[in-house]
C-alpha positions in Angstrom: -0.8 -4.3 12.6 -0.8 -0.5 12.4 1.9 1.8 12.0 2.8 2.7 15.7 2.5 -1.1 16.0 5.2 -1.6 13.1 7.4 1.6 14.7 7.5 -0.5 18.6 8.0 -3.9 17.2 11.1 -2.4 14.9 12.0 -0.3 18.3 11.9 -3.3 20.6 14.0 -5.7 18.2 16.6 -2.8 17.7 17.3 -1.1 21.3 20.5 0.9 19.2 17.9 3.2 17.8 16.2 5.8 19.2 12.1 5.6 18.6 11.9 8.9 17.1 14.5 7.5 14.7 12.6 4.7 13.7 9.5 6.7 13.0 11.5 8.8 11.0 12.6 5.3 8.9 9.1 3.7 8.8 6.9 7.6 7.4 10.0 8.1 5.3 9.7 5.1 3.7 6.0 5.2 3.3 6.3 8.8 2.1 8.6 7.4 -0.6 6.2 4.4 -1.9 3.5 7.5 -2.0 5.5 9.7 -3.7 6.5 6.9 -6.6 2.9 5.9 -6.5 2.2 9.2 -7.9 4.3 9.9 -10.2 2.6 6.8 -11.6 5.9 4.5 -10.4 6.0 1.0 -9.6 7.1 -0.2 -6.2 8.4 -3.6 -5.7 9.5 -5.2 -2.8 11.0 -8.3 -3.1 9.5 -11.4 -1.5 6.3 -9.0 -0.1 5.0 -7.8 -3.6 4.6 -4.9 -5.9 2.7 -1.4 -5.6 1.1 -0.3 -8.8 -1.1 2.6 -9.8 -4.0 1.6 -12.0 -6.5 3.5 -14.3 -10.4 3.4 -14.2 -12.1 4.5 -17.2 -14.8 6.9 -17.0 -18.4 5.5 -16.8 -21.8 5.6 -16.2 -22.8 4.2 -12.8 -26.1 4.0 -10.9 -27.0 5.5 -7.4 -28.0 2.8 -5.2 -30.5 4.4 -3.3 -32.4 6.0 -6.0 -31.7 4.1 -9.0 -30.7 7.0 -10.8 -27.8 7.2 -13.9 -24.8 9.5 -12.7 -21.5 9.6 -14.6 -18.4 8.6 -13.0 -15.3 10.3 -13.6 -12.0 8.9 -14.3 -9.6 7.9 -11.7 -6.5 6.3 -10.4 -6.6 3.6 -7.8 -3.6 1.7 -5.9 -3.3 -1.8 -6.8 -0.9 -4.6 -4.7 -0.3 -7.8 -5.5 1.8 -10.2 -3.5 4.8 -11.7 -4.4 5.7 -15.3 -4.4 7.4 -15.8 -1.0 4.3 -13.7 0.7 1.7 -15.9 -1.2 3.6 -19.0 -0.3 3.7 -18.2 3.6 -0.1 -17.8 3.9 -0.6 -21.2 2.3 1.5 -22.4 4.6 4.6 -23.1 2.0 7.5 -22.4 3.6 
């Protein structure tokens, strides 16, 4: 499911809201997860699972193609892992 998906299913099940109001819901809510993200924040929801911000040390990696050594600098990758109810589901665990 994309997001324009996620705005028309959310749009269809709730004919009180106007569509441009429920985009406004779904990017303000994923502006918020961002935003926490970055400040290094952890975002739960309960049931679906938890966003996390992790740290990769700097290293030496090797090109592919050439073989070669290059360094690779330190970064910050998002991490999710699901929550219990969400695991459950897709092993069919209701």
């Amino acid at each position: 499911m994309i997001r324009s998906e996620l705005v028309q299913k959310i749009a269809d099940e709730n004919p009180h809201l106007y569509q441009r109001d429920v985009e406004r819901i779904v990017a303000t809510i994923f502006d918020e997860i961002i935003e926490a993200m970055a400040r290094g924040d952890r975002v739960e929801l309960r049931g679906f699972g938890a966003f996390s911000v992790k740290q990769r040390d700097a290293r030496i990696g090797r090109n592919p193609r050439t073989g070669e050594s290059v360094s690779v600098e330190e970064k910050h990758v998002p991490f999710f892992k699901t929550g219990k109810l969400l695991r459950d589901r897709l092993n069919g665990k209701s």
